[in-house]
N, C-alpha and C positions, 0 to 999 in steps of 0.2 A: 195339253196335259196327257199324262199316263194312266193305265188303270192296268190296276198290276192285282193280280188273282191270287190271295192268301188261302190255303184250306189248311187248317189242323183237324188232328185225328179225332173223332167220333163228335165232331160238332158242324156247325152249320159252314157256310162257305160266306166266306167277305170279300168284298170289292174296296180295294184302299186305293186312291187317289192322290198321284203323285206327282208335284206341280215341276216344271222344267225347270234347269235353274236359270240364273236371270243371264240373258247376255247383258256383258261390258264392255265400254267403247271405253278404250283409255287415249292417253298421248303415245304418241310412237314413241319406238324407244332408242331411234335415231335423235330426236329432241332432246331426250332423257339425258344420252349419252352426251351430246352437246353442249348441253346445259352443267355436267358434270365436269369435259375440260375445260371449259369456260371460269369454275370456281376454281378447280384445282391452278389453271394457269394466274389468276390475280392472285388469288392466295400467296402461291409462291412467287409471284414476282413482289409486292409486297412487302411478304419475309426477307426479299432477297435485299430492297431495295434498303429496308429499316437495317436490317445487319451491317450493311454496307457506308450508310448515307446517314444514319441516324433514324430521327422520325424529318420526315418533311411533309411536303403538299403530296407531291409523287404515290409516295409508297402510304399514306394513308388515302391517296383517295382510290388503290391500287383494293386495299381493305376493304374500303367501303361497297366498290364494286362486286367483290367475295361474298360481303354479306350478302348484297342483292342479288345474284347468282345463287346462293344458297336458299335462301326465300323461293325464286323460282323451279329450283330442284324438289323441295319439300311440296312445292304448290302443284306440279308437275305430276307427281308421285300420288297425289290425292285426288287430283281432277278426274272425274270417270263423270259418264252418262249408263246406266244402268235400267234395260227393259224387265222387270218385272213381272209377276202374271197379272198384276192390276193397277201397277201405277211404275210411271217413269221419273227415276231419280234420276236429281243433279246432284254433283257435288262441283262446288267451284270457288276458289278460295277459301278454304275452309269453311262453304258454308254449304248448308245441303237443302235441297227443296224438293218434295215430292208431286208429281201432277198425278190425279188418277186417271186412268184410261178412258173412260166417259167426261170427261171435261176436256178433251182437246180434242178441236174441231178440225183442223187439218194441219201438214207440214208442209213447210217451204225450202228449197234452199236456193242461195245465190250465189256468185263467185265474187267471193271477196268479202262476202256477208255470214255464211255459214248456213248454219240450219238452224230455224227459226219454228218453233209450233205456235200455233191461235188457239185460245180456250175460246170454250164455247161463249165465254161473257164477253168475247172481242178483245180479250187483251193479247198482249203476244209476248212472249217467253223467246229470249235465245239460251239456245244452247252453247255448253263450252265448247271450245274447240277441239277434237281431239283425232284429228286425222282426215280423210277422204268425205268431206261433205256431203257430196251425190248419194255413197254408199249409206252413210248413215239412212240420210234421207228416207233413200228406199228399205232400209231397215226396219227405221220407224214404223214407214206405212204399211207394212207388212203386218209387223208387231200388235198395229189398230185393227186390223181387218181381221184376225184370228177371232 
């Protein structure tokens, strides 16, 4: 935290307190962008196939691909892990869950598992994914120990 010294003229002196903002872990936006040709290419093969072919198997299931490509870009685009000055948000699949910082007992990560926290009642939270594991990790624990 900050403390930033306000004085106006002919009054007393105050100390306002000013909280950091939150760092946010997102997805790369090597993903992002992947997940982007990935629609744009079904899409348009799809379109191309239906204009060409009719409707068949092909070019509708060329569609349905798109949609699901597009779910992941939307889903993509909202995923974050968000440190707080007192609680660590998730958001993941459009849903959001907040931990406070005194209820997690430590963090884990593994290769191939991600990064995992334990609350204090022994349950265990993973985290989404959103990049370099390790770093997070050690992000977290930093995060806890302020």
């Amino acid at each position: 935290m900050e403390l930033r010294y306000i004085q106006s003229v002919g009054h007393d002196l105050a100390f306002v307190v000013m909280s950091e903002p939150a760092k946010i872990f997102r997805v790369p936006r090597w993903l992002l962008v992947f997940l982007c040709l990935i629609f744009l290419a079904t899409a348009s093969g799809g379109l191309l196939l239906y204009r060409t072919d009719g409707l068949s198997f092909a070019s509708a299931g060329l569609v349905v691909f798109a949609i699901f490509a597009l779910i992941g870009v939307a889903d993509s685009l909202v995923t974050r892990v968000e440190l707080g000055d007192d609680a660590l948000t998730l958001v993941e699949r459009f849903r959001r869950r907040r931990v406070l910082r005194r209820d997690i007992e430590r963090v884990t990560w593994e290769a191939g598992v991600g990064v995992s926290i334990q609350l204090r009642s022994g349950d265990w939270v993973r985290l989404p994914d959103t990049g370099n594991s390790q770093s997070r990790a050690n992000s977290i624990r930093a995060w806890l120990k302020r």
